[in-house]
C-alpha positions as CSV (number, residue, x, y, z in Angstrom):
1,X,11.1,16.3,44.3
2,X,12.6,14.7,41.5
3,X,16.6,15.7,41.3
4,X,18.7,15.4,38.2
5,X,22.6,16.1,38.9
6,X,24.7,15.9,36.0
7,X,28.3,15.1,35.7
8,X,30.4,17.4,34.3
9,X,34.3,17.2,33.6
10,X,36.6,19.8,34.3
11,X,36.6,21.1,30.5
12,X,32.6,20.8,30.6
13,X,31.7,18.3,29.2
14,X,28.4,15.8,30.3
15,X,29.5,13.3,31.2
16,X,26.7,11.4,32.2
17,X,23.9,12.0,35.1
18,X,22.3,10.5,38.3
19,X,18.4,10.8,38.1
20,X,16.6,10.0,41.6
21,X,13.0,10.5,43.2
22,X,9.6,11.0,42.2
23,X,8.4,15.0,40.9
24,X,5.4,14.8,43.1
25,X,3.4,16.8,40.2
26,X,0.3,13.8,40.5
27,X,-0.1,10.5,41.4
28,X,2.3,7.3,39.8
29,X,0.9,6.7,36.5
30,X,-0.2,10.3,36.0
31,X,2.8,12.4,36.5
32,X,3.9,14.2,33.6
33,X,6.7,15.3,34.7
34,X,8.0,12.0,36.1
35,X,7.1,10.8,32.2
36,X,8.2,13.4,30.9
37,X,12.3,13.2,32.7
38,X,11.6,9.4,32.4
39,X,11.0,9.3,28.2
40,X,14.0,11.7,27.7
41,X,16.1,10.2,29.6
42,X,15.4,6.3,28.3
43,X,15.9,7.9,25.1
44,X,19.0,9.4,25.7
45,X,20.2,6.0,27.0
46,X,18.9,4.3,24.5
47,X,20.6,6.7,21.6
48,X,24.0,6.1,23.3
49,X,24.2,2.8,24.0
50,X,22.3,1.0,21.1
51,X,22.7,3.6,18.1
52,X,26.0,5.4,18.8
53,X,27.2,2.2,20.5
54,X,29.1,3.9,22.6
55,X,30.6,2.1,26.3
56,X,28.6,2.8,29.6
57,X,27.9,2.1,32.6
58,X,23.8,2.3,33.4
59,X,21.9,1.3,36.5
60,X,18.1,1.6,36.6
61,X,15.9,0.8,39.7
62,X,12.3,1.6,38.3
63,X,10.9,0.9,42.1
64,X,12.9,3.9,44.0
65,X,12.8,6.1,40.5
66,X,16.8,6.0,40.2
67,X,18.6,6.1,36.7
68,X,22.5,6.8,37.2
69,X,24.5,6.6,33.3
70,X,27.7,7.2,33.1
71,X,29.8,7.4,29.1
72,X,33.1,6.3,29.2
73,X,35.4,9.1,28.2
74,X,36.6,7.8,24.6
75,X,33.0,8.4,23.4
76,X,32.0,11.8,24.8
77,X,32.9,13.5,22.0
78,X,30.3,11.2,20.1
79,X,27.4,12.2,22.9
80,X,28.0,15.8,23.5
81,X,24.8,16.8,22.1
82,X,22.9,14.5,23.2
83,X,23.6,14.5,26.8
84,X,23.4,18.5,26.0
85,X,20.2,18.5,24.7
86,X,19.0,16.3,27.4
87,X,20.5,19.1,29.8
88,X,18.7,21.9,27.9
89,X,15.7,19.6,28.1
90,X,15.8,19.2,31.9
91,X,16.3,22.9,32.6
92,X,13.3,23.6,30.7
93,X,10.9,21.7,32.7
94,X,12.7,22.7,35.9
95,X,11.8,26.5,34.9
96,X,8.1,25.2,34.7
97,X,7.8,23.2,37.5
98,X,10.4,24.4,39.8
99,X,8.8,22.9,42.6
100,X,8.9,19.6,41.0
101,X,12.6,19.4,39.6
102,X,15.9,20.2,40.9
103,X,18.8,20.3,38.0
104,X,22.4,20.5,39.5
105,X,25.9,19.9,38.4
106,X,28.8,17.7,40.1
107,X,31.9,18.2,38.5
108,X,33.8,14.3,37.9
């Protein structure tokens, strides 16, 4: 099962998330939704560090399935949405493939 636990501050805010696993849906190159977590979630990264330019910490191990991305707190305000839509987005395929994905919160 593929688990996606986001951070969240004590006001509520996203502060970033910790992606780890494989769904288990199909086999590695045909799991849509291991591409499907995996697209989102490179954009995501890819929205906050290189078009917001906004200070992170990020650690991807393709090999185990593990993304962990973390936004330093002077630019949350900045990501908000993004890391909300992202959220939204997750919950969503978790509600179709429950027994695929696992969405949970850990408050930091």
């Amino acid at each position: 099962m593929l688990k996606a636990e986001f951070f969240v501050s004590d006001s509520g805010a996203i502060k970033g998330f910790d992606i780890s696993g494989h769904s288990g849906y199909e086999q590695s190159g045909k799991d849509i939704v291991c591409a499907a977590v995996s697209s989102a979630a490179y954009m995501v990264v890819n929205t906050i560090a290189d078009v917001i330019r906004a200070e992170v910490d990020a650690k991807v191990d393709e090999a185990v399935g593990h993304m962990n991305f973390l936004v330093h707190d002077k630019y949350l305000s900045d990501c908000s949405y993004i890391l909300q839509g992202f959220k939204n987005h997750l919950l969503f395929l978790e509600e179709m493939y429950p027994e695929n994905i696992e969405v949970f919160y850990k408050e930091v």
